[in-house]
N, C-alpha and C positions, 0 to 999 in steps of 0.2 A: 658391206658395212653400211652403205649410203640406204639399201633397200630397210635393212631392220632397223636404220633410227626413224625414217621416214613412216612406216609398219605403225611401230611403237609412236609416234606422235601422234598417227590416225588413229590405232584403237581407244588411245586416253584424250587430248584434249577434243581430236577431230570429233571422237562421240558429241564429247561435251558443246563443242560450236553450236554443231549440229542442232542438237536437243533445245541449243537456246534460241538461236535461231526461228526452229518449229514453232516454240509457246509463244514467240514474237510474234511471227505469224498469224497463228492463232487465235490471240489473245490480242491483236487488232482487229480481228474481224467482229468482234463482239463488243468494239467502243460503242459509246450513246450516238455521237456525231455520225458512226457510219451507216447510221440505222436506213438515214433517206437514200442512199444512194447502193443500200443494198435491197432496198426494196422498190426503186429504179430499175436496176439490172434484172430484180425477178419476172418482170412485164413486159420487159423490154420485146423479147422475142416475140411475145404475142400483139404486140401493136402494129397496126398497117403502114404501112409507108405512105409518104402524103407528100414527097418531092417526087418530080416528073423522072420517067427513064430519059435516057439519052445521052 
């Protein structure tokens, strides 16, 4: 009884969390403000290192 209302919570609102969750997601990656800091991250890996090992 515990498995099919549990079931049934996940296939109707869990979709829905889910889904809003995602466009949350999403649809922060593409604010005005995160432009500098995702085109930061794009160069990142190619830039040299410039603190000492040790």
């Amino acid at each position: 009884m515990i498995y099919e209302n549990l079931r049934q919570f996940a296939d109707s609102w869990g979709l829905v969390a889910t889904l809003v969750l995602f466009l949350t997601l999403v649809g922060w990656t593409f604010l005005p403000r995160a432009r500098d800091a995702h085109a930061r991250a794009a160069v990142m890996i190619l830039e040299d290192e410039e603190q000492p090992h040790g």
